[in-house]
N, C-alpha and C positions, 0 to 999 in steps of 0.2 A: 539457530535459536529455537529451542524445545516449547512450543506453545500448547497449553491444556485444551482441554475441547469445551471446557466450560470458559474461555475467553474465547474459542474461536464463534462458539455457539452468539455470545451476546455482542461481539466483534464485525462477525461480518453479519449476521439481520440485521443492519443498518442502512435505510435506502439513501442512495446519493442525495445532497441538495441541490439542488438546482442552478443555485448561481451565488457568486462570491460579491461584495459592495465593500471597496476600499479596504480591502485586506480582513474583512469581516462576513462570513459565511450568512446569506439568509436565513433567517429563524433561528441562528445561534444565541438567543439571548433567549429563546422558548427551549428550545434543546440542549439539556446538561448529558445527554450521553445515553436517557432512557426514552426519550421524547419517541414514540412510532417504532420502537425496536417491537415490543409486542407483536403487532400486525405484520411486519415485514420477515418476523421471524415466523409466524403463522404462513404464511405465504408461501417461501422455503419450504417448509413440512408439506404444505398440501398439494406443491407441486412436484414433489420427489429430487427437490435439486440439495435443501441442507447434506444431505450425507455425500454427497459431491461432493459440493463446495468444503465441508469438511475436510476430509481426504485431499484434495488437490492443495488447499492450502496447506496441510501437513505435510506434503510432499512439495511443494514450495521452500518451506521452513527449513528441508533436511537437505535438497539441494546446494539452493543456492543464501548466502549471508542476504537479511533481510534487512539490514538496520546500518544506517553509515552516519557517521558522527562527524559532529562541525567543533570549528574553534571557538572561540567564545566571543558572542556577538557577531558571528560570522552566516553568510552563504554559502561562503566558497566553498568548492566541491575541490579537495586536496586529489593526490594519485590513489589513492587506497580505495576514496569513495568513488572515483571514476572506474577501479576495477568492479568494486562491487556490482556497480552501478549498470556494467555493460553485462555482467553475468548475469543479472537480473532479465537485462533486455534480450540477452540470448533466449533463456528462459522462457518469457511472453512471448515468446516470438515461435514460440514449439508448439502453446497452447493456444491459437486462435478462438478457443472460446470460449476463453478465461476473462473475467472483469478485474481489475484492480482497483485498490485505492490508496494513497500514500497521507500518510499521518507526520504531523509534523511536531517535534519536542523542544522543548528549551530547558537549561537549568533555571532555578530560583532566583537564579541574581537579576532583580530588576522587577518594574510590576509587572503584574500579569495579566495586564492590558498590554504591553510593550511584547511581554513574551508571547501572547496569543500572535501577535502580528509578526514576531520573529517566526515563530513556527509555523506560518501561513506560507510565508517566503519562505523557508525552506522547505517546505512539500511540492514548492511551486518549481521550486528551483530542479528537485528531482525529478518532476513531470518533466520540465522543458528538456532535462537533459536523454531520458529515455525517449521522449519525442525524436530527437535529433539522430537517436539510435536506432530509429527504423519500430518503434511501439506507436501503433495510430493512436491516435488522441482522443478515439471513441473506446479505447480499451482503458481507457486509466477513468475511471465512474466521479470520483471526488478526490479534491485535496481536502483535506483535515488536520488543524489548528488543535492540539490538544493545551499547548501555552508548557505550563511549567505544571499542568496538575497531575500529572504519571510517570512520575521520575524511577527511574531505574536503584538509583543510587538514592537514600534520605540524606537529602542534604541541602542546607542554605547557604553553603558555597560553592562555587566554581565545580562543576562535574562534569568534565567531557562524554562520559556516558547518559547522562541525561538530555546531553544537545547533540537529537540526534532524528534522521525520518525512519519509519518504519512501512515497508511495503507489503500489503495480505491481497490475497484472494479474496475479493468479493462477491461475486458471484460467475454466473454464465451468458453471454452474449446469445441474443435472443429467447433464454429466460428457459431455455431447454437442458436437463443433463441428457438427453438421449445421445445428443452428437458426439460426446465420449462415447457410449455404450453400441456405437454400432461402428465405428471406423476406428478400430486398432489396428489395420492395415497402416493406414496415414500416420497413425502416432508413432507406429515402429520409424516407418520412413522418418518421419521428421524429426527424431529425435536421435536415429542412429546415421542417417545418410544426411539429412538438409542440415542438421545442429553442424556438420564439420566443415561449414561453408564458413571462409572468414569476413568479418565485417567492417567498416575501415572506422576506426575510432572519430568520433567528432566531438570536441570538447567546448 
């Protein structure tokens, strides 16, 4: 999926929340999507990590499929999103110290109270399963509930493309780009020697 750099720019300056209440994100009713992106994006800039995290997430994008789609009304994670799903975690699994966050969609059918909390469950649903795939749990930053307001497809019916999670590159573990810029030794290694280790599926 070909992402611009003026959604990766307002995308990931987003700092995690802290904590989720009944399927409902803290401060989500103060935060429509602009709430602290400012300062966090400011932060990024002054610490030399945005153009990073730019690039790594652009090279995320061109890898591996970001985006796996559900049935309708559903969690279930079919065989297709299970592939995606572990090529993902192969993935994170190269970049140590790489942050993620997984975003969660629904189509329009139904309100958007109902689909805010479907799309909560299924970002959850994608953590747990890249959890079980050997991704630590400190590397995945937030789940996020978009609901049904950033459909892929315009439409007030049934659209399997709009029910669907999306996983980016948020930021760097411990708040550093330098640890890319000084061990390209290790990336080679682990990206041409460790990535051909195989991993056992857990579903």
């Amino acid at each position: 999926m070909q992402v611009s750099r003026r959604t990766l720019i307002v995308g990931l300056a987003a700092l995690p929340l802290a904590a989720c209440t009944a399927g409902v994100e803290v401060g989500s009713e103060l935060d429509e999507g602009g709430f602290g992106n400012p300062t966090a994006n400011n932060i990024l800039v002054q610490s030399g990590q945005l153009p990073y995290v730019i690039d790594l997430a652009e090279r995320f994008a061109l890898d591996v499929p970001t985006t796996v789609t559900f049935d309708f009304n559903s969690t279930y994670l079919d065989g297709p999103a299970r592939a995606i799903l572990l090529r993902q975690a192969d993935w994170i699994g190269q970049f140590p110290e790489a942050m993620f966050r997984v975003y969660g969609h629904t189509d329009a059918v139904g309100s958007a109270a109902a689909n805010r909390r479907l799309g909560m469950r299924r970002a959850r649903t994608v953590v747990a399963f890249l959890i079980r795939n050997g991704v630590p749990r400190n590397r995945l930053q937030a789940v996020v509930s978009e609901g049904e307001t950033q459909p892929l497809i315009q439409t007030t019916e049934r659209e399997r493309q709009n029910r669907r999670t999306v996983t980016e590159v948020s930021g760097f573990w411990q708040q550093s780009p330098t640890i890319i810029n000084g061990q390209y030794g290790q990336v080679i290694q682990r990206e041409f020697i460790e990535s051909a280790t195989q991993r056992p599926i857990v579903d």
